[in-house]
N, C-alpha and C positions, 0 to 999 in steps of 0.2 A: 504493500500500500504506500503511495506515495504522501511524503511528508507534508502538510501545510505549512505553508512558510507566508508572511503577510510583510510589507514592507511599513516601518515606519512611517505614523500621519494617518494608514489606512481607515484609522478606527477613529481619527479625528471627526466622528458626525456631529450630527445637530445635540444628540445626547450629551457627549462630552462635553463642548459648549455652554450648554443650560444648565451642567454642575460645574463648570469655571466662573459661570456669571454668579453662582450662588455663591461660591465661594469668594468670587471678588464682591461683593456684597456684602457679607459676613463679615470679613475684612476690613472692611469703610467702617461698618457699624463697629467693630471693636476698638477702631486707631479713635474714632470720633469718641466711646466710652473713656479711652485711656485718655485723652487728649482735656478731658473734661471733667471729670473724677475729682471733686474737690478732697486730695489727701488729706488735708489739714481739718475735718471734721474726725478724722479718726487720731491723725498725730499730729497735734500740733505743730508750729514753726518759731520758736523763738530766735533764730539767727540768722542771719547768712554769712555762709552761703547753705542754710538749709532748703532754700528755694532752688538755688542750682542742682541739689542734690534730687530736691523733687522732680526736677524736671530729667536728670540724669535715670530717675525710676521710670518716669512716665516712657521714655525711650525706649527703656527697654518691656516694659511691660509692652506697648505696642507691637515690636518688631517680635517678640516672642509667641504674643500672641495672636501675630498673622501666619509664624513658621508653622503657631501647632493646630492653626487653622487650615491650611493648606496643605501641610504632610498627610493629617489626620484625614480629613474627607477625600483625598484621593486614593489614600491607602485603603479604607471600607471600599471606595467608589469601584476601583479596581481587583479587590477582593471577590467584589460582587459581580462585575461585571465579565470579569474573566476568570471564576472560578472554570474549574476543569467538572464537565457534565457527564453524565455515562453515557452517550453515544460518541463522544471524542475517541477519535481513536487512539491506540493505547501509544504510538509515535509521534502526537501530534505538540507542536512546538507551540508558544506565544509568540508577538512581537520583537524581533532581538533590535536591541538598541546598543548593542556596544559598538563603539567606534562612529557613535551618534555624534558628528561635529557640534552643532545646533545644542543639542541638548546640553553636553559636555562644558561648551562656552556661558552657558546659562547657569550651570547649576554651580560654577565657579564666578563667576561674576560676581553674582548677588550675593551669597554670602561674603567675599569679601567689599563689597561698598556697604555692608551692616557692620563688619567686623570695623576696618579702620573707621569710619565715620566713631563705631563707642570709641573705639582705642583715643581718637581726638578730643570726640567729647569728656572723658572722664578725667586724662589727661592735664587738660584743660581745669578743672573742678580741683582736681586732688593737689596739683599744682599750689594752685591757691593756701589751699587750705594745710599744707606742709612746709612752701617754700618759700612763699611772698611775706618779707618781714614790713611790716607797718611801719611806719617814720614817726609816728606817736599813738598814745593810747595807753592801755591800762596794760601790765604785765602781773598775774597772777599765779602763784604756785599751788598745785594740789599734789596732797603726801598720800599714799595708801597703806595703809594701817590693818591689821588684823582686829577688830572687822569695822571700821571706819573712815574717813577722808578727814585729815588738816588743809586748813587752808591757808597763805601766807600773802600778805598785800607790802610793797614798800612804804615806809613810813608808819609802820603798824610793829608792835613789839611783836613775838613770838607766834603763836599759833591761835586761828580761829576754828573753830570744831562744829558750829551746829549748822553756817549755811553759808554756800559761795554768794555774794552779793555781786553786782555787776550792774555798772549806767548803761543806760539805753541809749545808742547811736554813736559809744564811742568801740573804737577797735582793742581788742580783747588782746591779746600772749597769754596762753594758757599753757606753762611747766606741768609735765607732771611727772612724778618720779614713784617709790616703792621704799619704805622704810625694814621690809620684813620680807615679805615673798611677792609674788608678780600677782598682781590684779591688775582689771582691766577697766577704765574709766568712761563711764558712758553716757551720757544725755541724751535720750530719744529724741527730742525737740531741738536739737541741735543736729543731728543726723550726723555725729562724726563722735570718734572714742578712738582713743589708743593707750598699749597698753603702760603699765605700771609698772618697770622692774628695776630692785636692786642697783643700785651703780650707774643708772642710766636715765636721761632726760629725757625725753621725748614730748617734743612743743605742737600746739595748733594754735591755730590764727583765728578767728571768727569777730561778728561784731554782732551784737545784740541789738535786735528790731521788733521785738514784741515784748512789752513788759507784763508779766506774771512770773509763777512760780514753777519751776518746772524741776520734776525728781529727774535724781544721780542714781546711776545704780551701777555696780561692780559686775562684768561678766564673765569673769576671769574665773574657777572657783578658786579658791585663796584658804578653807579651809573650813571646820566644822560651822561657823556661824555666817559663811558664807553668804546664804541667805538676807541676814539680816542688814545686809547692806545697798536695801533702796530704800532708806529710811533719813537720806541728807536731801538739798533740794538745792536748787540754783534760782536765786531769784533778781530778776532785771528791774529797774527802777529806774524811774526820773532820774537825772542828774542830784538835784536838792534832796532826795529822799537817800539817794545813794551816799551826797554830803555828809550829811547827819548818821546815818548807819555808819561812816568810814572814821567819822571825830570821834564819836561814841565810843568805838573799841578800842581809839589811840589814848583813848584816856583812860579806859578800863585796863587797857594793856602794859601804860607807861613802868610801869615797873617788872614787866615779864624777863625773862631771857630767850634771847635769838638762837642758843646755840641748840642745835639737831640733838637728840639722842645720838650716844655711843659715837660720838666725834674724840674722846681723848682719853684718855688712861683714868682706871680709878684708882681710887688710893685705899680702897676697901676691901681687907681679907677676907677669903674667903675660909671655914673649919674645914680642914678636908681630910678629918679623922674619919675612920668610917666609912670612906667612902665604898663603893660596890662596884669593880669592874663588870659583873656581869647586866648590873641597870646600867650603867654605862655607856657599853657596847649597846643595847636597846634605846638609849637614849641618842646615841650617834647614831643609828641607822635611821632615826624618824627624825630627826632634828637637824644634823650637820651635812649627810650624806651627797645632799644636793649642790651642797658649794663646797666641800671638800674630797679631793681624790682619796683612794683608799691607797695609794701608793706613794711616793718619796716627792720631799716638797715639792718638784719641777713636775706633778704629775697634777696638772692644775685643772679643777673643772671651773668654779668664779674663783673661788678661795685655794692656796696651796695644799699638794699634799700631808698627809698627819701621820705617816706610819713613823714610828721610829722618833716621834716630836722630840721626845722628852728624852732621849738616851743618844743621840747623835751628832757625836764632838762634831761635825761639820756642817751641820746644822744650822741654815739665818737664824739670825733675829726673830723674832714675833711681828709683827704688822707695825704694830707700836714701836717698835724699837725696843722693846724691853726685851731680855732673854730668855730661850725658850727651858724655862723650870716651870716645878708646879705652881706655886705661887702666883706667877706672872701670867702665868694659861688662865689659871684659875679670875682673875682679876680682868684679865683681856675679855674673857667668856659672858661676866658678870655687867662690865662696862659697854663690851660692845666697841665697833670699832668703824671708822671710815675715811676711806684712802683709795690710795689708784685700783686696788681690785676692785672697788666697790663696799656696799655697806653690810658689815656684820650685826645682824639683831645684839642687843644686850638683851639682858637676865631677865627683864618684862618682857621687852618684846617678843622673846623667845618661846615665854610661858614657862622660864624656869625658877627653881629652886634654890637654893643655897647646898641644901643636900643632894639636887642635881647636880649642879656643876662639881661637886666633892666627886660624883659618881662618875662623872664623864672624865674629870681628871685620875680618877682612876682605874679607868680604860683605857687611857692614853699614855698612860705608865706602863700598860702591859703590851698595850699595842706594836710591836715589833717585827 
């Protein structure tokens, strides 16, 4: 029996046709939904460039959802229309289309004038919102805390804790950094977060254009109370209202200190009778593991190696500069420390003990 063989286009009837025009139809009506879609009843906008960003969604929501408008109803259409029937004979071919020029130039085309055009658009946006330093405005720092936000303004002593304040239409510098482990800093209403870690800064640019209150929230997880950290808020104000909120804390604050946690050497000893290498050892695998190698100082993950700390004549210094005995461990662990590796929690931030650090120092005694 001889093969059927059909050439491309053959099948191009009036059918085919009157499910192209539905689907270009479909089409219209979806770019027109995306196009028009007020986001901002579901997420607000306090900033920009949160509007670039929305419009950066609208784009893609559109162009996505004409792909899976188009893949989807020709893939049923064609399912349907050329499924294989029982009087087909048992050699019979479909349409071959490989080495289809026409088609080939098509189906490469268009996806890439969707791809570069995002690639420029987004580009464009993120640019902004990473690279472009303002020539004035506010520069603000946020700390992440286990399980909290500081927040630090110039001109303001030490640390604010219950809410970022910020005027309305002036250009923002937002620091943010990590006191303890890596969280991630997020404002929905701002449509931009990045993360929180250890040793490292990492800035965004934005300017505030809608004044209210809008939640922070961590999405990083960072640890058991993880959770409880969309419980801070960012609130935009008038200039005058922002005023008086900025006087208000310099003068609650005038006697605080600037200085970070676990920036310097303490002078306070630690007992370290008693101590238990084997809590120790459990206390270094849940507690240090992360920014310490298990192998010789040069085997460095943030923080240097610790085998052998305490018994190796060739041995650096401690971070501090103080030398690597119990004592000085003990003290460095307690204080807490920060320098070019970055920041080592102290003994709160840690969520340690006194008879912790007795016990980690002595694991590190045996440790060899």
């Amino acid at each position: 029996m001889a093969v059927e063989h059909r050439e491309p286009g053959a099948e191009l009837d009036r059918q085919f046709w009157i499910v192209t025009a539905l689907i270009a139809i479909a089409s219209l009506a979806w770019i027109a939904f995306a196009l028009a879609w007020d986001i901002t009843k579901v997420l607000p906008e306090a900033v920009r460039p949160a509007d670039l960003i929305d419009a950066l969604f609208r784009f893609l929501l559109a162009a996505s959802g004409v792909v899976f408008i188009v893949v989807t109803t020709y893939v049923v259409y064609f399912s349907l229309r050329y499924r294989r029937r029982a009087d087909d004979p048992p050699d019979a071919i479909g349409i071959q289309i490989h080495d289809h020029h026409a088609l080939e130039l098509w189906w490469t085309i268009i996806p890439t004038v969707l791809l570069v055009a995002l690639g420029i658009f987004s580009v464009r946006i993120f640019s902004g919102i990473y690279l472009e330093q303002p020539t004035n405005g506010l520069t603000v720092e946020a700390i992440g805390h286990q399980w909290y936000f500081d927040f630090r303004y110039p001109g303001i002593n030490g640390v604010i804790t219950d809410e970022m304040h910020l005027p309305l239409g002036v250009p923002v510098t937002l620091h943010v950094t990590s006191q303890d482990v890596i969280h991630s800093f997020w404002i929905p209403a701002d449509r931009i977060k990045a993360d929180m870690v250890p040793g490292l800064i990492n800035t965004l640019h934005f300017t505030p254009t809608h004044p209210g209150t809008y939640k922070i929230i961590c999405t990083e997880f960072c640890g058991t109370l993880h959770s409880d950290m969309n419980k801070q808020i960012m609130v935009v104000q008038d200039d005058a209202s922002f005023k008086k909120w900025y006087e208000g804390w310099k003068v609650k604050n005038a006697h605080a200190s600037n200085a970070l946690p676990g920036t310097g050497v303490s002078s306070a000893s630690v007992n370290l009778a008693g101590g238990s290498a084997a809590n120790g050892q459990k206390l270094f695998t849940s507690k240090c593991i992360a920014c310490h190698g298990t192998g010789a100082f040069d085997a460095k993950v943030v923080g240097p190696g610790l085998k052998n700390v305490l018994h190796d004549p060739a041995h650096p210094q401690l971070l501090n500069g103080t030398p690597a005995n119990e004592d000085d461990v003990a003290k460095l662990i307690k204080s807490g420390f920060t320098g070019a590796m970055g920041h080592m929690p102290s003994e709160a931030e840690n969520s340690l003990s006194d008879k912790d650090i007795a016990d980690l120092v002595a694991f590190l005694n045996t440790y060899k």
